[in-house]
C-alpha positions as CSV (number, residue, x, y, z in Angstrom):
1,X,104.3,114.7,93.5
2,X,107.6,113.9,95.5
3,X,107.7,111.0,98.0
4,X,109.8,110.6,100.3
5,X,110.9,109.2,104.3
6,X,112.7,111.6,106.9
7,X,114.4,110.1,110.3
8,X,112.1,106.8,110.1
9,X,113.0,103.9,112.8
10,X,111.3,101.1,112.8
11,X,112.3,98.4,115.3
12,X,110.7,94.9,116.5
13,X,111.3,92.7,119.4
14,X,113.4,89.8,119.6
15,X,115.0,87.1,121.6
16,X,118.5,86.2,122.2
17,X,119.1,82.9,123.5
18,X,119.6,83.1,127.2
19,X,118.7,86.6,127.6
20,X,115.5,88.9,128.1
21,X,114.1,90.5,125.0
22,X,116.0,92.7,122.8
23,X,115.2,95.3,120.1
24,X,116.0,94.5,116.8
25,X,116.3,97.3,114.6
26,X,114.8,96.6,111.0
27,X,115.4,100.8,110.3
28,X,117.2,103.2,112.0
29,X,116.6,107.0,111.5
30,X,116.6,106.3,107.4
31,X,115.8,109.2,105.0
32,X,115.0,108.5,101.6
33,X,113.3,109.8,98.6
34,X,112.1,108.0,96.1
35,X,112.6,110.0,92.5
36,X,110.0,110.2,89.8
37,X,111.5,108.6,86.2
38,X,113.8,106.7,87.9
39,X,114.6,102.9,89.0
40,X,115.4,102.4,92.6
41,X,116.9,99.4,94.1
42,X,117.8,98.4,97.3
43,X,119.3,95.7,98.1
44,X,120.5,93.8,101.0
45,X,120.3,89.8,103.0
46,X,117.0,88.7,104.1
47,X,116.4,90.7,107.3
48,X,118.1,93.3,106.4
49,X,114.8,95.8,106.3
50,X,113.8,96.3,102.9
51,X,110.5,94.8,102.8
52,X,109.8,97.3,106.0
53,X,111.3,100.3,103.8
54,X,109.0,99.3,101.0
55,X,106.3,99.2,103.2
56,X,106.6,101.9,105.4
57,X,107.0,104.1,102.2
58,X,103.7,102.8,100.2
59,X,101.7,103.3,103.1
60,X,101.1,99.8,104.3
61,X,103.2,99.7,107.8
62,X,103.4,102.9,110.6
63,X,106.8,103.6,111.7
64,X,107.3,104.2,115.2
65,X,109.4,107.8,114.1
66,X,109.9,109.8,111.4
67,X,107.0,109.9,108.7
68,X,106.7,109.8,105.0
69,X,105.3,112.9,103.2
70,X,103.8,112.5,99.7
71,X,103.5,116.5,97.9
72,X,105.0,117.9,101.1
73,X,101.9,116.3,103.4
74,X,102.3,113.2,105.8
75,X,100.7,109.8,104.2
76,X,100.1,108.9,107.9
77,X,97.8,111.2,109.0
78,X,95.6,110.2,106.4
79,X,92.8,108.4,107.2
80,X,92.5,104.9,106.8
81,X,89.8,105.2,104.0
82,X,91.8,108.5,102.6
83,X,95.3,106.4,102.7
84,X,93.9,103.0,100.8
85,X,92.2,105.4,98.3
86,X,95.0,107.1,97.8
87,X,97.6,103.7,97.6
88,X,94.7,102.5,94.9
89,X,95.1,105.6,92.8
90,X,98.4,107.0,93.2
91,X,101.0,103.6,93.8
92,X,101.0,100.7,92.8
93,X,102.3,97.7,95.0
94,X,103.7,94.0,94.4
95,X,104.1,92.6,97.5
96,X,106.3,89.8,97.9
97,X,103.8,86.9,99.0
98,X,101.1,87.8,95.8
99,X,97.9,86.9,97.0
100,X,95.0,87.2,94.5
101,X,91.1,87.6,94.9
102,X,90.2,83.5,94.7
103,X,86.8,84.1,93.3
104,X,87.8,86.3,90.8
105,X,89.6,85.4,87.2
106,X,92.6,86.6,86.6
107,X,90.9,89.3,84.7
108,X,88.9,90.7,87.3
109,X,91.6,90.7,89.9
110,X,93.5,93.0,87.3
111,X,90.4,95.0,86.6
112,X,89.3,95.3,90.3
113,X,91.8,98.5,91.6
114,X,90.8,100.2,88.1
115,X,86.9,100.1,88.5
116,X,87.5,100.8,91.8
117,X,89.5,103.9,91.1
118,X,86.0,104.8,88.5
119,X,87.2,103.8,85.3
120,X,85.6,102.9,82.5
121,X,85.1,99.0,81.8
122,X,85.7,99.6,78.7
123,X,89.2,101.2,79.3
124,X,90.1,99.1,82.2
125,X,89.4,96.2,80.2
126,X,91.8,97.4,77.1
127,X,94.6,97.9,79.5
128,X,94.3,95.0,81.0
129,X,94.8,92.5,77.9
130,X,97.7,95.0,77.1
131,X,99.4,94.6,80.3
132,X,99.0,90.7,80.2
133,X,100.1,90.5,77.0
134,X,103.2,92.4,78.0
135,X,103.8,90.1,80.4
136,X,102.9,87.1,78.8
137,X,99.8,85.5,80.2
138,X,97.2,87.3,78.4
139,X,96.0,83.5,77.8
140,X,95.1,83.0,81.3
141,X,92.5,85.9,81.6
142,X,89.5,83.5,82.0
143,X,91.7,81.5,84.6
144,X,91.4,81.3,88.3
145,X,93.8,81.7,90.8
146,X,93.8,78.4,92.1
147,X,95.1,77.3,88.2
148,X,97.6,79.5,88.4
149,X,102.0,78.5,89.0
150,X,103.6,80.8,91.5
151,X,105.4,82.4,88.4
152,X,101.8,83.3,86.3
153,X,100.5,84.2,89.9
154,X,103.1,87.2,90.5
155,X,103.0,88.2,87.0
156,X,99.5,89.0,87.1
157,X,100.0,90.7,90.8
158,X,102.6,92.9,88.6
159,X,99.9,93.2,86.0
160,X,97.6,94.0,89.1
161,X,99.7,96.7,90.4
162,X,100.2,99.0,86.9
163,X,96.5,98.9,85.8
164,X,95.9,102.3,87.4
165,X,99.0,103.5,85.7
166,X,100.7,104.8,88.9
167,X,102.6,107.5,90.2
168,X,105.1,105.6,92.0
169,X,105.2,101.5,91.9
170,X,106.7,99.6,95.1
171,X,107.9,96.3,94.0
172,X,109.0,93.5,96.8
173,X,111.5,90.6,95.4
174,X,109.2,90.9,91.8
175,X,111.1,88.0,90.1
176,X,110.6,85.5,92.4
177,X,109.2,81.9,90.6
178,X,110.6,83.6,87.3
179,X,113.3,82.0,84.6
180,X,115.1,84.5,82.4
181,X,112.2,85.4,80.5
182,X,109.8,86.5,82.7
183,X,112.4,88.3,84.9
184,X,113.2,90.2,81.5
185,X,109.7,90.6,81.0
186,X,109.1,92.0,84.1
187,X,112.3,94.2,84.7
188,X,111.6,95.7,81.2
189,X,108.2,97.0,82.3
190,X,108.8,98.5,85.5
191,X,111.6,100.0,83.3
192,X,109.5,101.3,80.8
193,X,107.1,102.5,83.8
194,X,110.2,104.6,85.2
195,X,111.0,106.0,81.5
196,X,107.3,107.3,81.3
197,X,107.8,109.4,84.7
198,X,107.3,106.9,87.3
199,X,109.3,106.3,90.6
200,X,109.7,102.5,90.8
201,X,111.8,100.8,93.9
202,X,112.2,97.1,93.5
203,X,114.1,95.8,96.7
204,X,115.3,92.5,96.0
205,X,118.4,89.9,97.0
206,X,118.0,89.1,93.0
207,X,121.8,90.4,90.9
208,X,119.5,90.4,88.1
209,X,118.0,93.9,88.5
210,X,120.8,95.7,89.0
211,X,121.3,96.4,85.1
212,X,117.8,98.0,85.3
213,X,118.2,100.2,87.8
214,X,119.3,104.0,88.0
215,X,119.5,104.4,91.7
216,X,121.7,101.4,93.7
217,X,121.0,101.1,97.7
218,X,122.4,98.5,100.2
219,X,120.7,98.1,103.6
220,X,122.0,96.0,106.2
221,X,121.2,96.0,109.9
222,X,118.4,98.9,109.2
223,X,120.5,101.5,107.7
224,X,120.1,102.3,103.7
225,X,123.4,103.5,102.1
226,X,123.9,104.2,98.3
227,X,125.7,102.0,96.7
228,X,127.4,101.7,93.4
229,X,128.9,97.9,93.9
230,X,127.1,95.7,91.8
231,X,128.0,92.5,93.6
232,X,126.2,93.9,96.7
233,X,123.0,91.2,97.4
């Protein structure tokens, strides 16, 4: 189903030295859609708003205007039971500070969204180890997150996020804590994702993704433009 943002404005409140409050806009009337079989990435300084595009779009933060419409229906007037259901079954999402479940391994944080979602053990389980494996920690399945280095730690929050095998994946600066290899790693799987029909947006200040991606955005200030300049970060 498509997804995608029309006239969204998101804005939060700020101080400037010496004076009274003041808006700051993190996004200003932006309209976006994110495309199924393709890699989307925006770009942009810290602050410039794409953590609040990601979010808005997955679901996970209202916007004051405008509204995002997955299969031609608003995500927002959802529920709050209907909307996480459908962000468990439907996207998959790798925030940027990757928390995990501290009294769960690391296989039964990966697990968790699946047998939520009703699959079978058995199944969730198999994809699971193959995910890992992919990613390279399949050795740390018995592990707990408090073993865990900041780089196995978002690795299995990417591992996490495609166990349900979604639709559309959101992921927020995914190659933070990673050397070469497990940026490559990563990049090659939401990659992979994207050639086996999913939308993926990555927003991310890393130059690294670029060669992955189909679609190129730059946001500054709140406002998303597409981009083709590579240096852009």
């Amino acid at each position: 189903m498509e997804l995608y943002l029309r006239d969204v404005c998101k804005t939060y409140k700020g101080k400037n030295a010496g004076h009274d409050s003041t808006d700051s806009f993190s996004m200003r009337n932006v309209n976006f859609d994110l495309l199924p079989g393709k890699v989307t990435l925006v770009t942009g300084c810290s602050g410039s708003g794409k953590s609040t595009l990601l979010s808005i779009l997955c679901g996970l933060l209202r916007p004051e205007s405008g509204n995002v419409f997955y299969g031609g229906d608003s995500i927002y007037d959802r529920g709050g039971n209907d909307l996480a259901l459908l962000r468990n079954a439907k996207f998959g999402i790798v925030p940027q500070k990757c928390l995990l479940m501290s009294s769960l391994t690391v296989r039964e944080n990966v697990m968790l969204p699946a047998l939520y979602a009703g699959v079978d053990e058995k199944k969730a389980a198999a994809k699971c180890e193959e995910l890992l494996s992919y990613l390279g920690v399949c050795s740390l399945c018995g592990r707990y997150p408090r073993e865990l280095s900041g780089g196995e730690m978002r690795r299995v929050c990417i591992a996490r996020a495609m166990i349900n095998e979604p639709e559309y994946i959101f992921a927020d600066e995914p190659t933070n804590d990673l050397d070469e290899n497990g940026k490559k790693r990563v990049l090659s799987l939401l990659r992979e994702s994207a050639g086996q029909g999913a939308g993926v947006l990555i927003v991310s200040h890393d130059s690294y993704a670029v060669s992955y991606a189909d679609i190129k955005y730059g946001m500054n200030g709140g406002i998303l433009l597409q981009t083709d300049f590579e240096g852009l970060v």
